[in-house]
Every structure is written in structure tokens, then in C-alpha cells.
C-alpha positions, -999 to +999 in steps of 0.1 A: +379+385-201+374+415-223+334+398-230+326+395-193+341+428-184+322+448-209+289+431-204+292+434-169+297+473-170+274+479-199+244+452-188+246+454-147+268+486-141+255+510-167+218+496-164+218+501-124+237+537-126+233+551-158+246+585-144+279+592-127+258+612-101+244+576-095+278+554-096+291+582-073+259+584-046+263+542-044+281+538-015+289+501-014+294+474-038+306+474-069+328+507-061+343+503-024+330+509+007+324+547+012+309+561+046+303+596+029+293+605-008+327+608-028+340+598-057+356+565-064+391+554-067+380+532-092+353+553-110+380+577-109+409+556-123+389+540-151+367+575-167+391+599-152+391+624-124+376+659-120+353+673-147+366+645-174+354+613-157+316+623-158+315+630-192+335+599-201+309+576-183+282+593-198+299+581-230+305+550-219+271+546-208+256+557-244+280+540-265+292+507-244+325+503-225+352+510-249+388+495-253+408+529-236+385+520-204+391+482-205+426+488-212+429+502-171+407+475-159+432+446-182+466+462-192+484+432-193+458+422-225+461+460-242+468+445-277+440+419-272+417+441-266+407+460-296+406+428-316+382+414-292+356+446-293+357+442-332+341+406-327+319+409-300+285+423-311+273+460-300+263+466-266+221+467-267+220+506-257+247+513-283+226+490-311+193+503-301+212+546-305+222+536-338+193+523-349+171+549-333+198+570-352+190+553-388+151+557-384+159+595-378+176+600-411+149+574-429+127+599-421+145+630-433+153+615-460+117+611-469+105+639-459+132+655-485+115+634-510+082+647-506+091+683-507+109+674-546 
């Protein structure tokens, strides 16, 4: 459950609407039928409401779905969870940051070098 939930949000959710402005704008589908741009219960109920659920998907988005997030979506499987994210491999976006990341510091690193 916790494997199809977080590839669902981080390789179909995240990839369609990688902003909130964008989950929020959708106005069927995966978030509820809404006549009239709003937020959603479930957007809401998941990252949080007011100013905290934007930034929390914008986190979500960069570093994959994490286990306080799935935790809402599958409470009855709150102890299971955190186990299961240590197995499962890193979402692509949040490989590809670190990675992008560890080229960054490569770099610095040699440039340091140079300058001795």
C-alpha cells in the first residue's frame, strides 16, 4: 500500500501538478469535483491548510511523498510505514536533487583544489 501510494503521488500526481497553484486550479479528478477554483479537502487534509499546505507540497514534490503525509492517507498502517520508505528506493526527482546535489559539491571541491 505504502509503494503504490507514494509512486502514485510522486510519479502521476507530482509529475501532472508539480505546484500547489496547479493541484489547486484542477478542478476534477484526483482531488474532488470543484465548480469554482478552491482548495481541496483532501489537498488540505494531507499538506495542511492555509499558508502551511503549499509549502509542504512543494516539499513533497522535491523530495518524494514522505511517511507524516502517508501516515493521513493510511493511519491504520502508521508503524508500517516508516519501515517500508527505508526499503523502497528514492523517488526519481528526489534521486536525480541529490545527485545534481553531489555534482555541485564535486565541483567545489575541485575548484578548491586548483586554487591550493
Amino acid at each position: 500500500m505504502v509503494a503504490i501510494k507514494r509512486q502514485w503521488w510522486n510519479e502521476k500526481v507530482f509529475v501532472e501538478y508539480p505546484t500547489w497553484e496547479e493541484a489547486v486550479e484542477h478542478r476534477c479528478g484526483y482531488f474532488g469535483n470543484r465548480p469554482v477554483k478552491n482548495n481541496s479537502p483532501i489537498l488540505n487534509r494531507y499538506f495542511g491548510e492555509g499558508s502551511t499546505g503549499p509549502g509542504n507540497y512543494a516539499k513533497s514534490v522535491e523530495h518524494g511523498i514522505g511517511w507524516e503525509v502517508l501516515a493521513k492517507m493510511i493511519p491504520e498502517n502508521i508503524n508500517a510505514i516508516g519501515e517500508a520508505l527505508r526499503v523502497l528506493p528514492l523517488p526519481r526527482r528526489a534521486k536525480a536533487r541529490l545527485e545534481r546535489k553531489a555534482a555541485r559539491e564535486r565541483q567545489v571541491a575541485e575548484s578548491d583544489q586548483r586554487r591550493k
